[in-house]
C-alpha positions as CSV (number, residue, x, y, z in Angstrom):
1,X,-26.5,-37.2,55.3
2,X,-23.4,-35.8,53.4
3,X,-21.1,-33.0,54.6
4,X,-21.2,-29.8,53.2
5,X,-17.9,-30.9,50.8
6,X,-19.9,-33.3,49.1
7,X,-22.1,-30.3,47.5
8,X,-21.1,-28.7,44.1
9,X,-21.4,-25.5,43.5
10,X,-24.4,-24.0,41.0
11,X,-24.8,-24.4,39.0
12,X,-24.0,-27.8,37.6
13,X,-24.5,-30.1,34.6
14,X,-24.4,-33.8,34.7
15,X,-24.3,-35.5,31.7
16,X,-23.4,-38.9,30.6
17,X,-20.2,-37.8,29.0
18,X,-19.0,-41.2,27.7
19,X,-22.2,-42.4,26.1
20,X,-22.5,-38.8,24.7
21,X,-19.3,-39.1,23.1
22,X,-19.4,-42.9,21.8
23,X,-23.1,-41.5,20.1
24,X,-22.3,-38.5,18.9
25,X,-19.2,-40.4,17.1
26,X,-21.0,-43.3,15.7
27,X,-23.3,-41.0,14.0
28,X,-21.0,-38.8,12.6
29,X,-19.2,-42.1,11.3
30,X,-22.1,-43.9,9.7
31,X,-23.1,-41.0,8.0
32,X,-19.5,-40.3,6.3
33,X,-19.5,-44.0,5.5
34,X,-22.2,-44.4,3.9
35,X,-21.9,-40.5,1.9
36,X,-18.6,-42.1,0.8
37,X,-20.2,-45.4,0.0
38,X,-22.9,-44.1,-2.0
39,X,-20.2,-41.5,-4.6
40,X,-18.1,-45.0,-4.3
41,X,-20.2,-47.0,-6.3
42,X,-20.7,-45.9,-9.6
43,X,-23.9,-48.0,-10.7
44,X,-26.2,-45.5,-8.3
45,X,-28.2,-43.0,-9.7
46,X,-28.5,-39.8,-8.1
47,X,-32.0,-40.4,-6.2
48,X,-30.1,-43.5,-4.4
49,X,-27.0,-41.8,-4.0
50,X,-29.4,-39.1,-2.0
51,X,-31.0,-41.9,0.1
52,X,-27.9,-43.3,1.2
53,X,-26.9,-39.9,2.3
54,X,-30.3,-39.1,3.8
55,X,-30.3,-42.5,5.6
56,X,-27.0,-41.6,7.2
57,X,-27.8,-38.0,8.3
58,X,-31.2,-40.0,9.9
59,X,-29.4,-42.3,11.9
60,X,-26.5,-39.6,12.9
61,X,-30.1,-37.8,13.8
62,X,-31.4,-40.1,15.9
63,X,-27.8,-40.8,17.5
64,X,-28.1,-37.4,18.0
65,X,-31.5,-37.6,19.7
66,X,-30.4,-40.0,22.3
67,X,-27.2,-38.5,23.3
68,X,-29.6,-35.3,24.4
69,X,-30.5,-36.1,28.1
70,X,-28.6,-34.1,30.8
71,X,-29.7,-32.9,34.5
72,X,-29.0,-28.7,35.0
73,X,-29.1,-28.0,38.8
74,X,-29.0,-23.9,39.9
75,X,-30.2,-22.1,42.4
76,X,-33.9,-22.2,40.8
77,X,-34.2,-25.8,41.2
78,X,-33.1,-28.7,38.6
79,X,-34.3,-29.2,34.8
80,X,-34.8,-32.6,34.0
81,X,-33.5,-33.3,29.8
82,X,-34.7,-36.8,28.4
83,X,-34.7,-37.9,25.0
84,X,-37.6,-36.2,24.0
85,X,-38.9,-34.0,27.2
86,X,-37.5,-31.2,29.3
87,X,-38.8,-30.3,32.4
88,X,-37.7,-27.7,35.4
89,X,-38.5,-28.9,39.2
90,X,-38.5,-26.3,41.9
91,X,-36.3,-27.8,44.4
92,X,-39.2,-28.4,46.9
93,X,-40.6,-30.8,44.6
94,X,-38.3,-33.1,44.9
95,X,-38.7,-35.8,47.4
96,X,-36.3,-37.9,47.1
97,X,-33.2,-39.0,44.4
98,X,-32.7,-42.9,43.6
99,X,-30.2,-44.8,41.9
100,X,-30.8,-48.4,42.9
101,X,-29.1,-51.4,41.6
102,X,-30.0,-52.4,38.1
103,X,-31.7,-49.2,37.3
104,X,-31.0,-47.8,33.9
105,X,-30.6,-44.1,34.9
106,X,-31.5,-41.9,38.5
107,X,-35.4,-41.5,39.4
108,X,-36.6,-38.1,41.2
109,X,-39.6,-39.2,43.3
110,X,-41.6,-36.2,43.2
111,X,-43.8,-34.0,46.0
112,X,-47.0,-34.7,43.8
113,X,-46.5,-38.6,44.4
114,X,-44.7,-39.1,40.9
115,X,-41.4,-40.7,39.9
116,X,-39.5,-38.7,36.8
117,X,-36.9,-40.3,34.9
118,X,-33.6,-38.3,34.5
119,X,-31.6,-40.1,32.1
120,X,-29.1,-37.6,32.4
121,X,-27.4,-39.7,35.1
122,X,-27.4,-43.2,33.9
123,X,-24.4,-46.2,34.9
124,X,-24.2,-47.4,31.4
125,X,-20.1,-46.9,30.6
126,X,-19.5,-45.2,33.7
127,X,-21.1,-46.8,36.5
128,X,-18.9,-45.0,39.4
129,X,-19.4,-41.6,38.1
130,X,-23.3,-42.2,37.8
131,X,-23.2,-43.0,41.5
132,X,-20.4,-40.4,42.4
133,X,-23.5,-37.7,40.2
134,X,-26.7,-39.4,41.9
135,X,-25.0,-38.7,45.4
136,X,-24.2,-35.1,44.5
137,X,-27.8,-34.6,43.5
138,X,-29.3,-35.8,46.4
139,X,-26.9,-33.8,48.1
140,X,-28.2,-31.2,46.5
141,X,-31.6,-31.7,46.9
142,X,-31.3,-32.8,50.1
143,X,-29.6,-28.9,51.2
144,X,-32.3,-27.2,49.3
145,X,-35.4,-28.6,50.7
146,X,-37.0,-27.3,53.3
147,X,-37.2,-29.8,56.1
148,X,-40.9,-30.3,57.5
């Protein structure tokens, strides 16, 4: 139900750029401070001075892990990156794209009678632009699906 404007041209990445910056940040922070911390304090020996280290690059890791999910659309269809999943969809299997009120990220309702997170598109920081990329994807989707 959007004009033909409102579609972005493949292909197209949306990614919560914010939240992928504030993560990618803290990690890289924690893990300096507590590398510095650890040569800092003079009473460590060298196992601990490791573990502080290692416990640092872990979290920076994990930070790492979460700032991951992202939504590719081309021509093929979309590909669907979560923390720990990827999947491509052919356009034709997806139904429908949702962003309700209060949902943490966008939901593809699928042609086999699924629902598949895309976290990819989530209105944590950026709540406008979350809406402004659900709309452009279900523009998307909508253009590319045959009609039946």
């Amino acid at each position: 139900m959007s004009d033909q404007t409102d579609i972005p041209t493949l292909p197209v990445t949306f990614r919560p750029k914010r939240t992928r910056a504030v993560l990618i940040t803290a990690g890289a922070a924690i893990f300096v401070v507590l590398t510095v911390v650890s040569l800092l304090i003079p009473t460590l020996s060298s196992g601990e001075r490791l573990s502080f280290i290692f416990t640092g690059a872990l979290l920076w890791g994990v930070l790492m892990l979460l700032s991951r999910p992202k939504v590719v659309a081309d021509e093929s269809g979309v590909t669907v990156v979560n923390i720990a999943t990827s999947r491509h969809l052919a356009w034709a299997e997806i139904v429908q794209v949702n962003l309700r009120p209060g949902d943490p990220w966008v939901f593809l309702n699928l042609s086999d009678g699924t629902s598949l997170p895309a976290m990819g598109i989530q209105p944590g920081i950026a709540k406008q632009r979350a809406i402004s990329d659900a709309r452009a994807l279900r523009a998307l989707a909508d253009a590319r699906t045959p009609q039946g």
